[in-house]
N, C-alpha and C positions, 0 to 999 in steps of 0.2 A: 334719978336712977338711970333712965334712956341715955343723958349725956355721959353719965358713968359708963356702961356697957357703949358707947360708938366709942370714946376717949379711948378706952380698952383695948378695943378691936383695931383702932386706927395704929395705936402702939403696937399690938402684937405684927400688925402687918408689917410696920415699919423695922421690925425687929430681925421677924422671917426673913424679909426683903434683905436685908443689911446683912446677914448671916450666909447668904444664898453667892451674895457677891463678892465677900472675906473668903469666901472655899473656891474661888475661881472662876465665879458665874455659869457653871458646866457647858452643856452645851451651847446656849443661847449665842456664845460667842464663837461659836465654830464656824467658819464660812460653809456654806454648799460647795458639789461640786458647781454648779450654773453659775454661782459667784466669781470663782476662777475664770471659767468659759466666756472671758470678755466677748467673742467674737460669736458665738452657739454654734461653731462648727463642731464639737460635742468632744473637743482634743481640752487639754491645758499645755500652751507650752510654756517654756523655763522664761520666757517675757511677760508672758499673763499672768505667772504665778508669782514673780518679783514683782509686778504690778499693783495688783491687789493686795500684796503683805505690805507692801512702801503704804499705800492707801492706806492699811489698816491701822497700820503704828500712827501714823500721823496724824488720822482721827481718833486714836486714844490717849497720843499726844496734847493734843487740844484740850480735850477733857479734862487733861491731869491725871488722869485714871493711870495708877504705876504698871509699869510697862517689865513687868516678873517672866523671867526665862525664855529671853525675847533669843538669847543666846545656844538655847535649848529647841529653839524649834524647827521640827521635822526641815529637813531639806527638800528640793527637786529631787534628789537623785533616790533620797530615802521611797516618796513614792512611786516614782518612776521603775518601776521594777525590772521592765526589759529592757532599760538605758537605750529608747528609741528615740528618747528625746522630748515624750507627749505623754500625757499622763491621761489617760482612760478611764470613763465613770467606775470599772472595774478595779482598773487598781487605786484608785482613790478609794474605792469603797471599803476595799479591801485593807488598805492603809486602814482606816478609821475601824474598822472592825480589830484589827490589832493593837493599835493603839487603844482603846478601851478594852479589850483581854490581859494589858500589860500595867492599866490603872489599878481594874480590877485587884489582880494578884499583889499590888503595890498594898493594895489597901487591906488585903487578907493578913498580912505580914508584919500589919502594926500591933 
């Protein structure tokens, strides 16, 4: 009966799990700002942030893990909101605070 209920439970996780990563993986995949911030002088510029997205495709390239609305995603310029050329834990934040206001309402809508 014990090996029944962990067999169980090991499936249910493996189920969760598998279901969690089919819807996008949510946030877990999201970079930080500090991720961007190769250098911690506390800016992103439009080099740091082609940096880390090249980085990032390329280790999920590896994986295999499908590489969905690579074509869709946010630009520099989209968070860069005072086109000063550096992106700010501000409007980064504020970016991501938008962009999930606009998921949100995506999903109110189905």
């Amino acid at each position: 009966m014990k090996t029944k209920i962990i067999v169980c439970a090991i499936a249910l996780g493996s189920l969760l799990g598998l279901s969690a990563a089919g819807m996008g993986g949510g946030m877990q995949n999201r970079t930080s700002f500090s991720g961007f911030d190769l250098n911690n002088d506390g800016l992103v510029t439009k080099v740091e942030f082609a940096q880390v997205r090249a980085q990032k495709q390329e280790a999920r390239a590896k994986t295999d893990y499908p590489m969905r609305n690579v074509a869709n995603a946010p630009s520099f310029e989209s968070i860069d909101t005072n086109s000063d050329g550096k992106i700010t834990p501000d409007e980064f934040s504020q970016f991501r605070q938008n962009s999930m206001g606009q998921r949100g309402k995506g999903m109110q809508n189905r």
